[in-house]
C-alpha positions as CSV (number, residue, x, y, z in Angstrom):
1,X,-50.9,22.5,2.4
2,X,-47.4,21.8,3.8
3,X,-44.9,20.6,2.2
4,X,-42.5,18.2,3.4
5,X,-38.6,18.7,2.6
6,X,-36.7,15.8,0.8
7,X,-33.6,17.4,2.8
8,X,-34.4,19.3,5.7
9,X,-31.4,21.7,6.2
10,X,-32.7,24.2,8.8
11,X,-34.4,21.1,11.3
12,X,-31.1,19.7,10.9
13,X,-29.5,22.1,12.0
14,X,-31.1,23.2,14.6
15,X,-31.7,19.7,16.2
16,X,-27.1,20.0,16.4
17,X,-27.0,23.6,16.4
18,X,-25.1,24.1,19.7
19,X,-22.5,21.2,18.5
20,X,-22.2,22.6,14.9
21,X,-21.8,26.2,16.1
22,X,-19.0,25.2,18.9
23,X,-17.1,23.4,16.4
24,X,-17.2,26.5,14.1
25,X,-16.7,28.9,16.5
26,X,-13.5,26.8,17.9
27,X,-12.2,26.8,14.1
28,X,-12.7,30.3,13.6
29,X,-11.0,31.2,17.2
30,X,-7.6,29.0,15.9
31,X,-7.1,31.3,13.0
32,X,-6.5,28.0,11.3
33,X,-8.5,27.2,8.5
34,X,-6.7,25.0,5.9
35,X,-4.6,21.8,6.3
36,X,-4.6,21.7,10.0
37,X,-5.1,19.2,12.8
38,X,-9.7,19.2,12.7
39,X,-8.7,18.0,9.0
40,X,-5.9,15.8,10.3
41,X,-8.7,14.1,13.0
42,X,-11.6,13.6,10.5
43,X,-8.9,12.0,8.4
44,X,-8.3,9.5,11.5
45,X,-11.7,8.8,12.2
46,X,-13.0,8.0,9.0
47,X,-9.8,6.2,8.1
48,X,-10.8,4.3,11.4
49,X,-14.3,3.6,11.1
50,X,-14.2,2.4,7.3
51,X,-11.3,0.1,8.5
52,X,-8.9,1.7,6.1
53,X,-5.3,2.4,6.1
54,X,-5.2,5.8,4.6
55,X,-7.8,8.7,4.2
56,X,-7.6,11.9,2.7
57,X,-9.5,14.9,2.6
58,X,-10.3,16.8,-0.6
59,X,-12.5,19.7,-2.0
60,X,-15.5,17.6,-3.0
61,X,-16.7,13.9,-4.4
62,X,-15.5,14.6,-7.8
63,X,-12.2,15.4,-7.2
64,X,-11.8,12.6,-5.5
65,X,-12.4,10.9,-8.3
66,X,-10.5,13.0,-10.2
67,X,-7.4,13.2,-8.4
68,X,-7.6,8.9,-7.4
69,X,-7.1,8.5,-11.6
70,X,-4.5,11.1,-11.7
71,X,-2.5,9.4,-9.1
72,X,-3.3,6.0,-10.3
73,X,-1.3,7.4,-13.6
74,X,-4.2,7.6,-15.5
75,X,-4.7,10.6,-18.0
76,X,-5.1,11.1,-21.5
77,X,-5.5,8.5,-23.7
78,X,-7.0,6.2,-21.6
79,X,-10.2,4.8,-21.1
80,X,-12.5,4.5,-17.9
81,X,-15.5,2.4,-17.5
82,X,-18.4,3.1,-15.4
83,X,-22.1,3.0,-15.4
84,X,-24.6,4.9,-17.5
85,X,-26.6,5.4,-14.2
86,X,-25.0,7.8,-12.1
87,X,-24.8,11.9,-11.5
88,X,-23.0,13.3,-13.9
89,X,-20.1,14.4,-11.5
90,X,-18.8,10.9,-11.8
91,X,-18.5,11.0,-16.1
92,X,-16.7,14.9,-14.8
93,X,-14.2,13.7,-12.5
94,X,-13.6,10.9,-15.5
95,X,-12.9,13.8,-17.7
96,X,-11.0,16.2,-15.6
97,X,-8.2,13.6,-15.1
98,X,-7.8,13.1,-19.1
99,X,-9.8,10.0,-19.4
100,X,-12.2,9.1,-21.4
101,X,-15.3,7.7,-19.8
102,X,-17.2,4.6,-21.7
103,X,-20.5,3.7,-19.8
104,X,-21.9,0.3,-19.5
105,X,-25.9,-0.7,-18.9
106,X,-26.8,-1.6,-15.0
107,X,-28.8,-4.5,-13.4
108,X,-32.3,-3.8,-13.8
109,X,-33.0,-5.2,-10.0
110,X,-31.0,-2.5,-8.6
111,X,-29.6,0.1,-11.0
112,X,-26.2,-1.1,-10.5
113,X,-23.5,-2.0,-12.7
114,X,-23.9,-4.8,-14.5
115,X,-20.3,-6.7,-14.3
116,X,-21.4,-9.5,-16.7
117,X,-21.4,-6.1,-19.5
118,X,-17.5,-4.9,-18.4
119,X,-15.6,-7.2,-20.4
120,X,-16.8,-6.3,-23.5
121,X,-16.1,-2.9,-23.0
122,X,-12.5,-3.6,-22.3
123,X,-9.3,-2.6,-25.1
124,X,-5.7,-1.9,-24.8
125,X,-6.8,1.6,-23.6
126,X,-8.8,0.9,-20.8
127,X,-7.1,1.0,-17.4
128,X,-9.7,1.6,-15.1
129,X,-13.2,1.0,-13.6
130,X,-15.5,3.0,-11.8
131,X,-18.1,1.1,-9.9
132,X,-20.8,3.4,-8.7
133,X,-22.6,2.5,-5.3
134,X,-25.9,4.1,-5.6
135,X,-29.0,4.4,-2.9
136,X,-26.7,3.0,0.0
137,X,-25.9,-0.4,-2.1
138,X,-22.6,-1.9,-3.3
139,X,-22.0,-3.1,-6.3
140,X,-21.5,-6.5,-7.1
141,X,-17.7,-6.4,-6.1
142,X,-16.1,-9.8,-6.2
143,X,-17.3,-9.9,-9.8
144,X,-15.7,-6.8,-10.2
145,X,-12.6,-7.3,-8.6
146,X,-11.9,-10.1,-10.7
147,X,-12.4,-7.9,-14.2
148,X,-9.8,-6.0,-12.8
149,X,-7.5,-8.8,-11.2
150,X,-7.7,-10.7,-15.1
151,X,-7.3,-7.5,-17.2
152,X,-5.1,-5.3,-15.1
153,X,-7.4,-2.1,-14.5
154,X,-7.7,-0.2,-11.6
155,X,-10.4,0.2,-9.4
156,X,-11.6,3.7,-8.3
157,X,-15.2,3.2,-5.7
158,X,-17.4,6.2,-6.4
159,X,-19.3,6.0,-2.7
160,X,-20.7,9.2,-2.7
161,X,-23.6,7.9,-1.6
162,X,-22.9,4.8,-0.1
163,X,-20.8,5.9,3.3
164,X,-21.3,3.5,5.7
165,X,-22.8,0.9,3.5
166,X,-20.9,-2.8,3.5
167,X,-20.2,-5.6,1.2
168,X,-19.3,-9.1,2.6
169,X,-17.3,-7.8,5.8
170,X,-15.8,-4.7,4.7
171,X,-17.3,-1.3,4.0
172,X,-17.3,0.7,0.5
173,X,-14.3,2.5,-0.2
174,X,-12.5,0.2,1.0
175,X,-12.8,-2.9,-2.4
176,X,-11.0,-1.5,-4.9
177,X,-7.7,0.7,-5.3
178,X,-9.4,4.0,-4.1
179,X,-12.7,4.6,-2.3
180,X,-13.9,8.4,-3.5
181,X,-16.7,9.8,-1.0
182,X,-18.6,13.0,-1.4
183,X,-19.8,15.3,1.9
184,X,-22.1,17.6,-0.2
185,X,-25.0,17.9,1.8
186,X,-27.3,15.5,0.6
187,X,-25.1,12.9,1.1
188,X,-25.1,9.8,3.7
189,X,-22.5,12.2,5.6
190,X,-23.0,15.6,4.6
191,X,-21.1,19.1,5.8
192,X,-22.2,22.3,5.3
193,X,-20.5,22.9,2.0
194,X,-18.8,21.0,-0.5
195,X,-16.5,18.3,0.8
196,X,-14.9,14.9,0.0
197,X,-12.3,12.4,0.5
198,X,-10.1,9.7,-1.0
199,X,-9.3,6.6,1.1
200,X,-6.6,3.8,0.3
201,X,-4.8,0.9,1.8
202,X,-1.6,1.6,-0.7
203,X,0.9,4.1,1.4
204,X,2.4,5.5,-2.1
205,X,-1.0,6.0,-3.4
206,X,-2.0,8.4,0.1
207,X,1.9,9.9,0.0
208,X,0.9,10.8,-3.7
209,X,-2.3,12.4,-2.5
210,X,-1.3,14.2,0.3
211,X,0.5,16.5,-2.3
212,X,-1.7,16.4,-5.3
213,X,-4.8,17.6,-3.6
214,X,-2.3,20.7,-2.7
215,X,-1.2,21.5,-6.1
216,X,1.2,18.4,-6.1
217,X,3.3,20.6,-3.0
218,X,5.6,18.0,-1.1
219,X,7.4,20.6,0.5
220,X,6.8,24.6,0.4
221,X,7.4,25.8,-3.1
222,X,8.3,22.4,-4.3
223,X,6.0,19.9,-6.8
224,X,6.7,16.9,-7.6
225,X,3.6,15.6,-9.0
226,X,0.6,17.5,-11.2
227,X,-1.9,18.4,-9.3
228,X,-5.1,20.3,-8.2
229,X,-6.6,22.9,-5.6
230,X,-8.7,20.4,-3.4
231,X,-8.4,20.6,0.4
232,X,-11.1,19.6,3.2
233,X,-11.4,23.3,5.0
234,X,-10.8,23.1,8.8
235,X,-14.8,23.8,9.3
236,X,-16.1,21.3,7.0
237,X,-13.5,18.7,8.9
């Protein structure tokens, strides 16, 4: 009996291996392995092919969630609303930023959020939601938007597993306030560890990033915003 793989690593990589390997090898040669210019390109071409302003690498899918609340100035004491279908790294990067998460039911048709249930999940401590695009679909975003537009929330995109996936004319990540994408290797684009990245259109949102995914560093030795240990390495770039 064989068995067939849900994620085939090893054919994977040996159907790129001579690509994959180069592009490690030239990493490795550089002596170069955090912050520099392969993270700086990937940056550019996502940025590019999601028809986004800004993108920015991070450590992995939920700290891109994570950090998008933190710079959104959301924390503790507030409330985040997102579905009750989704991996639990979602409700974590909630958490880690201070927020509470409160979960609301999804559309039977396609396990997605169900925006018609937001709004009554809405108080004066809610200031964000999280629509999860699961299985390569986008949520129903126009709906969304305009919970957000009407009650002044935020909008973080968990596309972890929707890269690549579009909604009207414009890709996922690129709806709401922040798009967070995971690369772990079951994902739509996958590397060969952990991996993520947060994109935006707001220039003082990226600026804000830039720093906080580097301990809030805007200069050497100098913070000016809270912040976490989350950088794309040069080989997963």
């Amino acid at each position: 009996i064989s068995m067939i793989l849900f994620n085939d690593f090893i054919t994977e990589y040996q159907s790129i291996k001579k690509e994959i390997n180069q592009a490690i090898s030239k990493v490795l040669n550089s002596g170069w392995f955090i912050l520099g210019k392969e993270l700086e390109q990937f940056e550019k071409e996502f940025a590019n092919y999601l028809n986004v302003k800004y993108c920015v690498g991070v450590g992995s899918g939920t700290d891109a969630i994570t950090l998008s609340l933190m710079a959104l100035d959301i924390g503790y004491g507030d409330e985040v609303i997102t579905t009750n279908l989704t991996a639990f790294p979602t409700i974590t990067g909630i958490f880690r930023s201070g927020a509470k998460p409160v979960v609301v039911d999804i559309l039977i048709e396609d396990g997605l959020i169900n925006p018609d249930l937001i709004e009554k999940k809405i108080n004066k401590k809610t200031k964000a939601i999280v629509p999860v695009h699961l299985y390569g679909q986008s949520c129903e975003m126009n709906n969304i938007i305009e919970i957000a537009r009407k009650n002044k929330l935020k909008i973080v995109e968990d596309c972890a597993q929707a890269a690549g996936s579009v909604y009207g004319n414009k890709k996922t990540g690129t709806l709401g306030d922040c798009g967070a994408f995971s690369f772990y290797p079951t994902k739509t684009i996958g590397a060969y560890g952990d991996g993520g990245a947060i994109t935006t259109n707001c220039e003082l949102l990226y600026k804000k990033l830039i720093t906080m995914r580097n301990y809030g560093q805007s200069s050497r030795y100098h913070h000016d915003y809270d912040g976490l240990n989350s950088r794309l390495d040069e080989i997963q770039a």
